[in-house]
BAFI-3210 file (N, C-alpha, C; in Angstrom, 3 decimals, decimal comma, padded with zeros to 6 digits):
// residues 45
n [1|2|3|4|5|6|7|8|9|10|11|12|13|14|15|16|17|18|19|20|21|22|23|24|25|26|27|28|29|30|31|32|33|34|35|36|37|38|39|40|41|42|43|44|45]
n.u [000,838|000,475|001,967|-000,523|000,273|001,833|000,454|-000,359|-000,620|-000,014|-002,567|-003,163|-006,065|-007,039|-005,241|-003,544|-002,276|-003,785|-004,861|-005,299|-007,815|-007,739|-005,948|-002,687|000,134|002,953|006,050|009,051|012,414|015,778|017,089|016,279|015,638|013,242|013,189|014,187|012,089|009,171|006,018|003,094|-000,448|-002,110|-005,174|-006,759|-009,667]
n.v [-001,183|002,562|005,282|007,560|010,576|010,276|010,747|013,399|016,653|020,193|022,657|025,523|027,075|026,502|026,826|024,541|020,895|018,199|015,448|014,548|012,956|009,522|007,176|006,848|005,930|003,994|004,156|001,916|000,742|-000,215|002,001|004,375|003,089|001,486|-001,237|-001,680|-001,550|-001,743|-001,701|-000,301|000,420|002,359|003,197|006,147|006,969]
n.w [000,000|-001,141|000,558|001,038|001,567|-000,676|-002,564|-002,628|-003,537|-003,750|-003,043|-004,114|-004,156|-001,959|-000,229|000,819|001,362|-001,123|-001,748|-005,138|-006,667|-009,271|-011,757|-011,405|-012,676|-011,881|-011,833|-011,009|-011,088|-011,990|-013,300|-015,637|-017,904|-020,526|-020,153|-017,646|-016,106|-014,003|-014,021|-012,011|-011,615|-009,789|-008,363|-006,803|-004,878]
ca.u [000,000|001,196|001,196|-001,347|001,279|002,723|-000,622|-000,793|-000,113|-000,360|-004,006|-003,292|-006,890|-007,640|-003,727|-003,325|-001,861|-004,994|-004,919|-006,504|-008,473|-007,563|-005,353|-001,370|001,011|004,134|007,562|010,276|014,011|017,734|017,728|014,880|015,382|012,126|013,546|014,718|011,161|008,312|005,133|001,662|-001,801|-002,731|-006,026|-007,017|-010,845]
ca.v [000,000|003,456|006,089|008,729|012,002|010,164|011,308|015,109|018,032|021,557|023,073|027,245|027,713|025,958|026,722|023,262|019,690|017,469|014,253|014,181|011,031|009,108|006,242|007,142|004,980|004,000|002,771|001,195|000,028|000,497|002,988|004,922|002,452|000,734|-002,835|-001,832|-000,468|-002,626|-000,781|-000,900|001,255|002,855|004,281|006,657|007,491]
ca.w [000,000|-001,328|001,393|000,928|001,462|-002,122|-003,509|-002,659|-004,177|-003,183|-003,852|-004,015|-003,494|-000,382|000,576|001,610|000,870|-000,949|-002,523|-006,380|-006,812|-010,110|-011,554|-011,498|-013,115|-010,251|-011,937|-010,092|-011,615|-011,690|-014,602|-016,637|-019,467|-020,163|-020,071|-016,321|-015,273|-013,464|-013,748|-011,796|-011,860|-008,533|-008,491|-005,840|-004,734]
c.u [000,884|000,812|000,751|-000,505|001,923|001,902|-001,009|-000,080|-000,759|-001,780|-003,990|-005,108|-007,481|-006,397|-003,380|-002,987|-003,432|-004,233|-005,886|-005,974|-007,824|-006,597|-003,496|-000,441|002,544|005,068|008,430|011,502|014,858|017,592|015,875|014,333|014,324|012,445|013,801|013,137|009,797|007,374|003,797|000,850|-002,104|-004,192|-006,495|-008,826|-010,655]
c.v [001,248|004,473|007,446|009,930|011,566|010,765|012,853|015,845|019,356|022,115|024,833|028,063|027,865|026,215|025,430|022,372|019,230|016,024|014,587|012,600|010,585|008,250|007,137|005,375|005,252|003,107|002,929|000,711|000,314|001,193|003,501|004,138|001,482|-000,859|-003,067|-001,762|-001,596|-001,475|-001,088|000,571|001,599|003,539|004,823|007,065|008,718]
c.w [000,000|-000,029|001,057|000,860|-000,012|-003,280|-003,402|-002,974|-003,803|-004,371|-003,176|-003,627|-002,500|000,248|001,572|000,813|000,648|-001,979|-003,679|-006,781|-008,528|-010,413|-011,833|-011,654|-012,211|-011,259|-011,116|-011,100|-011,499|-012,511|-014,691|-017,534|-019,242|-019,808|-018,454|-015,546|-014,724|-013,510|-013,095|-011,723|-010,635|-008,742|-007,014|-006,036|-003,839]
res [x|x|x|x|x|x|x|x|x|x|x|x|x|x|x|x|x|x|x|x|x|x|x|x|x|x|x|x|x|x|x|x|x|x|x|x|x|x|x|x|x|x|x|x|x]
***
């Protein structure tokens, strides 16, 4: 489980940290190069 503070971003109108809901793609590997990269789908509500 990803932790929630990985999902927020500053919201200038409410001047606060929020979480936006939707799916975000999470890679992981030794390098950038796609052959290195493991990918999965998070979706947030």
């Amino acid at each position: 489980m990803m932790p929630r503070p990985s999902f927020e971003f500053w919201d200038a109108k409410s001047n606060s940290m929020k979480v936006v809901p939707g799916s975000y793609e999470v890679m992981v590997g030794s390098s950038s190069a796609d052959k290195d990269l493991k990918t999965i789908t998070v979706k947030i509500r």
